[in-house]
DOSE-595324 format. One record per residue (C-alpha): chain; y, x, z; residue in three letters; residue number from 1. Coordinates in Angstrom, 1 decimal. Each point is the difference from the previous one (the first is absolute). Layout:
REM DOSE-595324
<node "A"; <Y; X; Z>; "ALA"; NUM>
...
END
This chain:
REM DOSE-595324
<node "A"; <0.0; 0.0; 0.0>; "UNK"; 1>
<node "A"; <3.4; 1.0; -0.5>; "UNK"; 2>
<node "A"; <3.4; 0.5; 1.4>; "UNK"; 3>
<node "A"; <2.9; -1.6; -1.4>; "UNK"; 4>
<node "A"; <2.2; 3.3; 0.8>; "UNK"; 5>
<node "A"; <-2.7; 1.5; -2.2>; "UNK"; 6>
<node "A"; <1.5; -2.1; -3.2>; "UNK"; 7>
<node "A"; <2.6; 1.6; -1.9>; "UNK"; 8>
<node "A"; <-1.1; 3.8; 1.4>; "UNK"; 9>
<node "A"; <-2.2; 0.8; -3.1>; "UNK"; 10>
<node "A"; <-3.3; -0.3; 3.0>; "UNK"; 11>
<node "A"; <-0.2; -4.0; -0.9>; "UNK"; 12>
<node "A"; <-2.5; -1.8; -1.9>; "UNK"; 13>
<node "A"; <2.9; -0.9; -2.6>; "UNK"; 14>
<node "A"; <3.1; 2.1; 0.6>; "UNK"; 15>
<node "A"; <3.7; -2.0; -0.6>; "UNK"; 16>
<node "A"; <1.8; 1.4; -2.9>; "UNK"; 17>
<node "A"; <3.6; 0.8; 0.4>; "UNK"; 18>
<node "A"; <2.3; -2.1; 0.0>; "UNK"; 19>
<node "A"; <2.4; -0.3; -4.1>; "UNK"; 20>
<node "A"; <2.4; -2.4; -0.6>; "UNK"; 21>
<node "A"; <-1.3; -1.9; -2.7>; "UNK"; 22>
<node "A"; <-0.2; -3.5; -1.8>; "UNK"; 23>
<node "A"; <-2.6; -2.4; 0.7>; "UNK"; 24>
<node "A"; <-0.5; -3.1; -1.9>; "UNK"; 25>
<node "A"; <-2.1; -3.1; 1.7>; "UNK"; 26>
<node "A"; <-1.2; -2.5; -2.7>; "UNK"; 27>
<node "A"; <-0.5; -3.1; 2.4>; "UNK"; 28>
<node "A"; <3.3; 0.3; 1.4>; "UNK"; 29>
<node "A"; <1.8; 1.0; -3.5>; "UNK"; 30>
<node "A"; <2.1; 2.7; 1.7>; "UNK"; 31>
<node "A"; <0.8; 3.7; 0.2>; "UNK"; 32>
<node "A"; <0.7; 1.9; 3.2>; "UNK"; 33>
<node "A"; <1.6; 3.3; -0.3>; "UNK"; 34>
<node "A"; <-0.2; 2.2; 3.0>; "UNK"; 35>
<node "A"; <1.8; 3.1; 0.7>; "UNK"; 36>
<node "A"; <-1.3; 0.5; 3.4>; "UNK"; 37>
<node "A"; <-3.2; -0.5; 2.4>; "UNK"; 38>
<node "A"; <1.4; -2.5; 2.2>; "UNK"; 39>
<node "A"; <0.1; -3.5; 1.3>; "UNK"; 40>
<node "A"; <3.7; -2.0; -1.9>; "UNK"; 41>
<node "A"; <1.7; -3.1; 0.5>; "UNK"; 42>
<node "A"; <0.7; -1.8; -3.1>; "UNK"; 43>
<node "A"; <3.2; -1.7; -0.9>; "UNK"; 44>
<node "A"; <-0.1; -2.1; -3.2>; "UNK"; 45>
<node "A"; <2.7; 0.8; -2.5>; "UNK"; 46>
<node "A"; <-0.8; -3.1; -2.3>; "UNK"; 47>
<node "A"; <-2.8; -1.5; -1.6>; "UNK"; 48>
<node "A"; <-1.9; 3.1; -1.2>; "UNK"; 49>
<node "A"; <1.3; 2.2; 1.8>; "UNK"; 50>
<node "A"; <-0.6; 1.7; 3.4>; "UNK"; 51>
<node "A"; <1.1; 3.1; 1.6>; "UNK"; 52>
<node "A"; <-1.9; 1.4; 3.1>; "UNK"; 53>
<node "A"; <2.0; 1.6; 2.5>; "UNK"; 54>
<node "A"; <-1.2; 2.5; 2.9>; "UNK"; 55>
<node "A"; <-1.1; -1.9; 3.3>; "UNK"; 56>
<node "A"; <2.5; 1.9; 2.1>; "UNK"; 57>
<node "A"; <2.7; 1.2; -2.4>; "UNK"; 58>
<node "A"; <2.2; -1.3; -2.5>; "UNK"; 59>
<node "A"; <-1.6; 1.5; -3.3>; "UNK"; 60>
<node "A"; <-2.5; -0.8; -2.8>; "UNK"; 61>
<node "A"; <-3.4; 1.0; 0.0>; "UNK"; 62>
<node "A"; <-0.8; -1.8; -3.1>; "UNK"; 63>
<node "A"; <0.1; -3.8; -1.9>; "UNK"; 64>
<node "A"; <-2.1; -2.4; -1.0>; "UNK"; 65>
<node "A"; <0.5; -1.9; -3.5>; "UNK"; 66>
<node "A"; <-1.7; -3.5; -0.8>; "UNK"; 67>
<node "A"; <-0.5; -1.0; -2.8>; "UNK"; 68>
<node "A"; <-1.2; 3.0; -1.0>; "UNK"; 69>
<node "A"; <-1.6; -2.0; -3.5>; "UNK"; 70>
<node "A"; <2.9; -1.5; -1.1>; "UNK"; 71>
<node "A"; <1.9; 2.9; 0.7>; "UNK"; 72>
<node "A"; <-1.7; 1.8; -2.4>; "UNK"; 73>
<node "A"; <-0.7; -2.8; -2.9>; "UNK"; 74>
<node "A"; <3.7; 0.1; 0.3>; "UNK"; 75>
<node "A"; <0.4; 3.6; -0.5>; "UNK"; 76>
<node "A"; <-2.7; 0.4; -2.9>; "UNK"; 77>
<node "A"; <2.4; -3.1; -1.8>; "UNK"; 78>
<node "A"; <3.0; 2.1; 0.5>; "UNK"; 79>
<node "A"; <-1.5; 3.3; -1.5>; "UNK"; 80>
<node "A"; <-1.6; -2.1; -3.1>; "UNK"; 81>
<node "A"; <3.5; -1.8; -0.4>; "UNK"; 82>
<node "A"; <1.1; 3.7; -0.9>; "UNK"; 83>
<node "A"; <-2.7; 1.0; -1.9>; "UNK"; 84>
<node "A"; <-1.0; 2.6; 2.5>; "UNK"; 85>
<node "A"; <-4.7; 0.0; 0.5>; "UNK"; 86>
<node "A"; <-0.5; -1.3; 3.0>; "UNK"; 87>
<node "A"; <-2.6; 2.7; 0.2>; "UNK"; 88>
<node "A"; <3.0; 2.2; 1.1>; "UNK"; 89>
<node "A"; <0.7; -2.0; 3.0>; "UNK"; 90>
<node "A"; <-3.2; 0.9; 1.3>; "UNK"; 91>
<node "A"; <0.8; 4.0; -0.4>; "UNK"; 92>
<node "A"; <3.6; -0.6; 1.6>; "UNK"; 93>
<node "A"; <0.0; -2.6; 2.2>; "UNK"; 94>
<node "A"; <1.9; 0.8; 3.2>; "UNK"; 95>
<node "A"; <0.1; -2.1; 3.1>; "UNK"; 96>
<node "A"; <3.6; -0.2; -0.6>; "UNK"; 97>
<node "A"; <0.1; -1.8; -3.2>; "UNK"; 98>
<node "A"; <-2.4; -2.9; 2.0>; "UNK"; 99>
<node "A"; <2.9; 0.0; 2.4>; "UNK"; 100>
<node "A"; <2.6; -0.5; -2.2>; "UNK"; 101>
<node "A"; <-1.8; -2.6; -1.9>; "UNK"; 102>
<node "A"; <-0.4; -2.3; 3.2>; "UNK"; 103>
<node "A"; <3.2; 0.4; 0.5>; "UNK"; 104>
<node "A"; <1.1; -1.6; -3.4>; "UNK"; 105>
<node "A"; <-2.7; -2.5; 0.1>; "UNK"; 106>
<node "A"; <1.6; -1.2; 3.0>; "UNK"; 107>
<node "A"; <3.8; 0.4; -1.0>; "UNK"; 108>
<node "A"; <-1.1; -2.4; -3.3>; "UNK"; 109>
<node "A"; <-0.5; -2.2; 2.9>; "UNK"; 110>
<node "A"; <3.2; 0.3; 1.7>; "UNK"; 111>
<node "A"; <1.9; 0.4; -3.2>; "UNK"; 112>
<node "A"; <-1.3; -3.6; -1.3>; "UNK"; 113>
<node "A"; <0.7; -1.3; 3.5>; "UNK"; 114>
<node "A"; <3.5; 1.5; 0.2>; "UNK"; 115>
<node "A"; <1.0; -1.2; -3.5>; "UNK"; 116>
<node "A"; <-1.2; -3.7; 1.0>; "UNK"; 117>
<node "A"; <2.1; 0.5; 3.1>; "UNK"; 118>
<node "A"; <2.9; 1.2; -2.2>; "UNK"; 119>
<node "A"; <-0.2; -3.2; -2.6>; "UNK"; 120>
<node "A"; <-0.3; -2.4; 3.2>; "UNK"; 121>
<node "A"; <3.6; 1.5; 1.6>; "UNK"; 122>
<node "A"; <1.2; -0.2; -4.2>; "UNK"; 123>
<node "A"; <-1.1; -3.8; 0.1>; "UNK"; 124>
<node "A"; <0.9; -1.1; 3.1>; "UNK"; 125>
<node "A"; <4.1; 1.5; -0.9>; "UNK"; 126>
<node "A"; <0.0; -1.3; -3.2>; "UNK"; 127>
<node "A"; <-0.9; -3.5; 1.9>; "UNK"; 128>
<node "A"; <3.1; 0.7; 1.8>; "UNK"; 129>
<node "A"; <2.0; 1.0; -2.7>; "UNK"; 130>
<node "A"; <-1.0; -3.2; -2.0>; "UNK"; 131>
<node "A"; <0.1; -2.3; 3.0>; "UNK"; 132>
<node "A"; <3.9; 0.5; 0.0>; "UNK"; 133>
<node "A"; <0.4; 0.0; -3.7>; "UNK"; 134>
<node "A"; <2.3; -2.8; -1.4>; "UNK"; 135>
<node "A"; <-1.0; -2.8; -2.0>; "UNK"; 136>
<node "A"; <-0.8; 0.9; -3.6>; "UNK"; 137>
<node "A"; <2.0; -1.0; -2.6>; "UNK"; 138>
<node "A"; <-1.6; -2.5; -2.2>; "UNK"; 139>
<node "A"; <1.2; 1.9; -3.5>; "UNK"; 140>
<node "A"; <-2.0; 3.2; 1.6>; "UNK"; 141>
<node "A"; <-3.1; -1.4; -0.1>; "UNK"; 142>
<node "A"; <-2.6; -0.2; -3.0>; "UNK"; 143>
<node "A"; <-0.5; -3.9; 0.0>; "UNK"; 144>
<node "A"; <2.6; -2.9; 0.5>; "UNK"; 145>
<node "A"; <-0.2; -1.8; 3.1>; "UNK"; 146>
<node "A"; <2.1; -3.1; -0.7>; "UNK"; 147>
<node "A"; <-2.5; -2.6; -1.1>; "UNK"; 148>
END
């Protein structure tokens, strides 16, 4: 039987590897987590797809998570084809970075369209106003005769 100090010494039945910072990718969950470092994090959601994953005790990353991780790239592989770049070369560059910056427009699409429908509901509701203390129209302004 052994020791559990043994594990991780090189003695063990199945010695820990050291630690690397490194992607991992889990299928049933659709998400990659990046860590940087070996430790326990507290997560604070940034938006939909993405996460970043702070230190337990201080104020700094240790890594992210980022949902979605399928869309993500069926949205990427669209953008390359849509200039005419193989996607096969988004394999041989790909950098955690360019994942990141994608969530990060796939979820400003979001606010944009949400913004701009905010933006056309403030437009509407002043031209209400506007109109609402508009004169009468005169009759020889409009395309049809009223008088009957």
């Amino acid at each position: 039987m052994r020791n559990l100090s043994e594990y991780g010494t090189g003695n063990g039945p199945a010695s820990l590897a050291e630690f690397r910072p490194a992607a991992k990718y889990f299928a049933a969950m659709d998400c990659l987590i990046y860590l940087r470092e070996d430790c326990s994090y507290r997560a604070v959601r940034l938006d939909s797809l993405r996460t970043v994953l702070l230190h337990p005790t201080e104020d700094r990353a240790v890594g992210v998570k980022l949902k979605g991780t399928r869309f993500l790239m069926e949205r990427l592989m669209a953008i390359f084809k849509s200039h005419g770049v193989p996607t096969t070369e988004l394999s041989k560059h790909l950098k955690l970075i360019t994942l990141w910056e994608t969530a990060a427009t796939a979820e400003g699409a979001d606010a944009i369209e949400f913004a701009e429908a905010e933006r056309h509901r403030q437009y509407r509701e002043r031209a209400r106003e506007l109109v609402q203390e508009a004169a009468s129209l005169p009759p020889d302004e409009l395309p049809v005769s009223l008088a009957a």
